[in-house]
N, C-alpha and C positions, 0 to 999 in steps of 0.2 A: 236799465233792466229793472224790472220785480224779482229779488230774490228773498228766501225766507232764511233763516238760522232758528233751527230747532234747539233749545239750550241757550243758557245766558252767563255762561261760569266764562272763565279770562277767555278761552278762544270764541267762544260765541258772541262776545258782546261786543270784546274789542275788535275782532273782525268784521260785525255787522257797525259797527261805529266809523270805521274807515272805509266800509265800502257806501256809506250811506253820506260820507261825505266826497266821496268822488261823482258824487250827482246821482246815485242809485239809489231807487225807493225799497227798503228793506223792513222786512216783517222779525220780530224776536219773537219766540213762539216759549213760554214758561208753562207751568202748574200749580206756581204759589199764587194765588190773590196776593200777598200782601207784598208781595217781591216786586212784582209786575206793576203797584201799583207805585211803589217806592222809583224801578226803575220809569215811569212814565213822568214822575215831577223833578227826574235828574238827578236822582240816588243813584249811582252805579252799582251799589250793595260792598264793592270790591273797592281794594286801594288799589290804585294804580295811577302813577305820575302823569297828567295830562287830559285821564278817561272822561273827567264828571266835563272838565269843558270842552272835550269832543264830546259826548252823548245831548249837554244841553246844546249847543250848536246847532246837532241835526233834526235834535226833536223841535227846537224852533223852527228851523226851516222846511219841519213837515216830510222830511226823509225818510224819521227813523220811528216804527211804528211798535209797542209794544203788546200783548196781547197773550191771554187764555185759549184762545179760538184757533186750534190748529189746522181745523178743515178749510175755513176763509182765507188763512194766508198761504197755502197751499196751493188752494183750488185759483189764486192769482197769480202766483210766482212760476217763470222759467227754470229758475234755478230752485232749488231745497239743498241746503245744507244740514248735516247734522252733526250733532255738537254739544254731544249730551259727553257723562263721566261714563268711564270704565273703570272702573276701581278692581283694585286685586281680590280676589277670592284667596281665602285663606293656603289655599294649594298653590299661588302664585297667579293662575291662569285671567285674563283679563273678562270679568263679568262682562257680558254682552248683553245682558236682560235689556237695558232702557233704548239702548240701537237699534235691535231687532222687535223691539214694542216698538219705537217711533217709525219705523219701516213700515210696519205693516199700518199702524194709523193714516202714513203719508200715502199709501197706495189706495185706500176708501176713501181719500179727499181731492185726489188729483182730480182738474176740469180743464186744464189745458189740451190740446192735441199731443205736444210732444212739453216733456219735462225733464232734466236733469236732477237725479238725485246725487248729491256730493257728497262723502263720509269726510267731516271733517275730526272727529274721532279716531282718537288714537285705537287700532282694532289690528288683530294678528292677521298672517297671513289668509285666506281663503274667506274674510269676514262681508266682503263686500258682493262674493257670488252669494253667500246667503242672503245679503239684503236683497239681492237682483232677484232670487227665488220668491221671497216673502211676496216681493214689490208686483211681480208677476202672477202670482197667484192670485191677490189682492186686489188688485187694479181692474177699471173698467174695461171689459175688453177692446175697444175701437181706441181708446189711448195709447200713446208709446212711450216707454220709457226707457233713460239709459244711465246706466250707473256710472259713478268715478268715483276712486279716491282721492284727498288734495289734502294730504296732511301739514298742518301748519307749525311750524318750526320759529313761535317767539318768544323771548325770556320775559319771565315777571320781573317789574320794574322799567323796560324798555320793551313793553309789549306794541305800541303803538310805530314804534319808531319800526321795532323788527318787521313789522304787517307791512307798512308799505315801503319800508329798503332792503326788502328779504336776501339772503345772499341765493336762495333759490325758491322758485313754485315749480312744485311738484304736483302734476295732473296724470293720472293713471287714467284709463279707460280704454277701452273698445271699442267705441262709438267716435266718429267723427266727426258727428254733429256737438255732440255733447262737448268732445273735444274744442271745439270752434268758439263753441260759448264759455269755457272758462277761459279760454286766451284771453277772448275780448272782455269779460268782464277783469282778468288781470293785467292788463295792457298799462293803467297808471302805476302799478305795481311794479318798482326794480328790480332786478336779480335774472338771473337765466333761469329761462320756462324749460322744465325738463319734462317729455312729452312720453309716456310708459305705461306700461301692462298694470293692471290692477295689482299683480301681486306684488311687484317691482315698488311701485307705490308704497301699500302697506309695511314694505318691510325697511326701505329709506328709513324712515321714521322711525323705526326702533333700533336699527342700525347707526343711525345721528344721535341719539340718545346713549345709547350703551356706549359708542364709541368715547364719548365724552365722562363716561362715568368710568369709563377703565381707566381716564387718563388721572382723574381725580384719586381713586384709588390706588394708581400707579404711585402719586407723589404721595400720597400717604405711606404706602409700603418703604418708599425712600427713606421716607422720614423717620420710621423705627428703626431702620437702618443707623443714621446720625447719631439716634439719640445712644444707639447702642455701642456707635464705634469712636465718638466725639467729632465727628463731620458738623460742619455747619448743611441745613439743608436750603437755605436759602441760596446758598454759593453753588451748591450742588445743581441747585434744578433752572438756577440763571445760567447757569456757561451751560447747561443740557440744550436749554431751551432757547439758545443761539444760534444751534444747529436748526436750520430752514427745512429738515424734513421733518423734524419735531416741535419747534416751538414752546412755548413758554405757556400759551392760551388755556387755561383751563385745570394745565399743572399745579394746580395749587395744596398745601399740605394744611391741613384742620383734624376738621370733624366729622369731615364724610359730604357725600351729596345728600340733599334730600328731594322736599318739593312734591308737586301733584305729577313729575314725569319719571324721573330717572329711577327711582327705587321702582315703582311700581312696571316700569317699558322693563327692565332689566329681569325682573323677575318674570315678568311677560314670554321675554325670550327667552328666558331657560324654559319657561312651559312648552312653549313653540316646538326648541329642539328638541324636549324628549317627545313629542308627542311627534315627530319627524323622525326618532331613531339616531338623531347627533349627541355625540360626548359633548354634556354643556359643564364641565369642570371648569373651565378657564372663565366665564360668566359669574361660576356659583362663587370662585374664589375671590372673583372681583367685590361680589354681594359683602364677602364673610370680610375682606379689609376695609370696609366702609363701616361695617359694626366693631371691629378693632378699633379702629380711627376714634371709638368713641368711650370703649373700655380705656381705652391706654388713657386718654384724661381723665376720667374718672378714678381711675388709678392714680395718677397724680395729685388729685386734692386729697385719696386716703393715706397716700405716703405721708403728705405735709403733717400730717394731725392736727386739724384748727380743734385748737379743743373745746374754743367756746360754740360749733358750730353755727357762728353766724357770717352768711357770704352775702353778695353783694353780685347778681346777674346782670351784664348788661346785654338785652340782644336776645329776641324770644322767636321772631322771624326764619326761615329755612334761610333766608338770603337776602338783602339790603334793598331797599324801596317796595313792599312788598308786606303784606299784613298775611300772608297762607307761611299755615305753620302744618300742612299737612306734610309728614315724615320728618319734620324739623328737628334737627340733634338735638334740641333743647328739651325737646318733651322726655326723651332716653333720659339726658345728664338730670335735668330739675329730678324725674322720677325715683331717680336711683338717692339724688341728696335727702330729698324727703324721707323715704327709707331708710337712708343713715341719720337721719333723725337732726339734721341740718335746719337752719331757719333764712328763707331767703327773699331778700329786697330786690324785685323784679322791675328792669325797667326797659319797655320797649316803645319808641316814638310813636310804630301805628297795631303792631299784632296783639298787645295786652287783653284786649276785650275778646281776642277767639280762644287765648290761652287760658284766661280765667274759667270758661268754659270745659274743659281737662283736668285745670288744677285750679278751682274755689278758693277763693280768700282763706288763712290760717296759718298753717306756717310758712307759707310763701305771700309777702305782700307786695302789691302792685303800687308804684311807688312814678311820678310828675315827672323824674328828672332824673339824669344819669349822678346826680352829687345828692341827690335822695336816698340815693339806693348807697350807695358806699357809707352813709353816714355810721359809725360806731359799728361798721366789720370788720369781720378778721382776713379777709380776703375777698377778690372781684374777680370774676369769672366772666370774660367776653367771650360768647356765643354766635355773635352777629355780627358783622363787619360796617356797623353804618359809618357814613362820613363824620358826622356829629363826633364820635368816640375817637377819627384818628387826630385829632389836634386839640382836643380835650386840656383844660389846664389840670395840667397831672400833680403839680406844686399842691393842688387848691385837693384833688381826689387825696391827698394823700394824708393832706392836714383832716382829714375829716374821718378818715377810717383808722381803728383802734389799733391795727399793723398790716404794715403796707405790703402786702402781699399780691400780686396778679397772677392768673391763669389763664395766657391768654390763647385764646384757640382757632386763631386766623391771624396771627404774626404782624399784626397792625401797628406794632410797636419796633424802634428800632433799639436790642438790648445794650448796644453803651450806654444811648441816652437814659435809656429806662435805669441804670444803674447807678449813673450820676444822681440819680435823683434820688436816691436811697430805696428803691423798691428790691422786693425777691420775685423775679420775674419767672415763671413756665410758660415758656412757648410749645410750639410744635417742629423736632423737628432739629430743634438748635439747645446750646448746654444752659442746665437753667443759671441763673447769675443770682 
């Protein structure tokens, strides 16, 4: 098949990067020169574990085509995908500006007989009869076209892997035809094809989301629990999460979620419900333990009183393989240090270069190495769970910073060990030692 991906950000690229290696000729459709030019010599722009040698792959083999020109890849493609941002409006609601611009663009360029347009953007309920309105008013009259939604469901870090072993694709539409041609272009594609109403579509997706963030917040609320009643929460949420109707997946107690989905789907769906007339409390509460999650540690470095305020960050990323620091608990914690007038050695293996962009060289310096950053502090503050930090020579961290203090804020450490080693450990969750 010809299909196009409107958008070039994680689902747009690595999804046209997978389908363009299952033998399909695929168009990326951008608006930067300089992006488009970047991704056409095998820049992917993005980290992502695997992307740069699937993208040069298929741009060798003449698959995978980048490009400014969205009437051209249009006016060839069966399929259009779109796969631009939503980002939150200040009131929570999911901006629809660049969807409903790319809609109507895609309807003045169609030249096929019959076209599927695919929202692969994250978009609230009723967002895709609007595009089918736009596309219709739009479009030449003697063309047909039919709408779907097929929301994609992959994490950053193991984006490539989740695209083609999905546990599900989800295709929404009306149309039977339309329906036929995403089967078949996701037939190399694992997981059960679930076959549904646009609206059913739409809301999967924010329903997968959210539910995953209630559970996140769930173990955080555990966890002030612990720390309040001397429970260990680790003990607490393993024998929980033994139980086969609950599980352990996802359960985990920090800093909160963050990322380009869950904060912003979540806040999405409380706009949804009020603008539906449902009690969205039980959402908002969820929102309001994810920003606790992040107080309460920050509470804990002001307990300590480092009094020479200099810490030692490791972990700038929302989450481990993965350079998108959008909602990242680190930008809250680092914001609030600097404000308390703290001085911090920041070290993160690939997000430093989008963070410096937030927070400028000064009193946060960006720093080669995780035994960089600890040198001559009063404390180390883990943010991020990369692999690199959990076997770490801790012996070697500890000769190097001025007292050995840790805070750490994804439980990466086990605290006997940690205490053998003469550290004052803060975890989440569990008593500090």
């Amino acid at each position: 098949m010809t299909i196009t991906f409107i958008g070039h950000g994680y689902v747009g690229l690595v999804t046209a990067c997978v389908f363009a290696d299952f033998g399909n000729k695929v168009y990326v459709v951008g608006h930067t020169p300089e992006k488009i030019e970047r991704l056409k010599k095998g820049d992917p722009i993005i980290y992502e574990p695997g992307l740069k040698e699937l993208l040069e792959k298929n741009i060798k083999a003449k698959r995978l085509m980048f490009t400014l020109n969205l009437k051209n890849a249009v006016a060839e493609s069966e399929i259009v995908f779109i796969a631009v941002g939503t980002p939150p409006k200040e009131n929570g609601e999911a901006d629809l500006s660049m969807v409903l611009s790319v809609a109507e663009n895609i309807a003045k360029s169609l030249k096929n007989d019959f076209t599927v347009v695919s929202c692969k953007s994250t978009v609230p309920v009723g967002t895709n009869k609007q595009i089918e309105a736009i596309l219709l008013k739009n479009k030449p009259d003697k063309l047909k076209i039919a709408v779907a939604s097929c929301p994609e469901f992959l994490r950053e870090g193991t984006a490539i892997y989740d695209t083609m072993n999905a546990d599900r694709v989800v295709i929404g539409s009306t149309s039977k035809r339309a329906i036929d041609l995403l089967v078949k272009l996701h037939e190399p594609v694992c997981g059960k094809k679930i076959v549904t109403d646009l609206a059913s579509a739409e809301l999967i997706k924010y329903t997968s989301n959210s539910m995953l963030a209630v559970k996140i917040s769930f173990a955080n609320l555990i966890s002030f629990y612990c720390e309040k009643s001397g429970a260990d929460v680790e003990t607490v949420l393993n024998a929980t999460g033994l139980d086969k109707r609950i599980g352990r997946i996802f359960m985990d107690p920090g800093l909160g979620y963050g990322g380009s989905c869950f904060p912003k789907d979540v806040r999405a769906l409380i706009s949804v419900g009020k603008n539906l007339g449902n009690d969205t409390s039980y959402l908002e509460a969820v929102e309001k333990v994810n920003v606790l999650a992040r107080e309460n540690f920050i509470k804990k470095i002001r307990q300590h009183n480092i009094s020479d305020k200099k810490v030692a960050v490791w972990g700038l990323s929302f989450k481990p393989n993965t350079d998108d620091i959008r909602f990242a608990p680190s930008i809250s914690i680092v914001e609030q240090l600097l404000k308390d007038g703290f001085k911090i050695n920041a070290y993160d293996p690939v997000a430093a270069d989008n963070f410096k962009k937030l927070f400028p060289p000064g009193n946060i310096s960006y720093v080669d190495s995780p035994y960089d950053a600890v040198n001559n502090v009063s404390a180390l503050l883990i943010l991020t769970e990369w692999n690199e930090f959990k076997q770490i020579d801790l012996k070697k961290v500890k000769s190097l910073m001025k007292k050995p203090v840790i805070f750490d804020g994804r439980n990466i450490y086990t605290p006997e060990i940690i205490k053998k080693l003469g550290f004052r450990y803060f975890s989440t969750g569990r008593q500090p030692i």
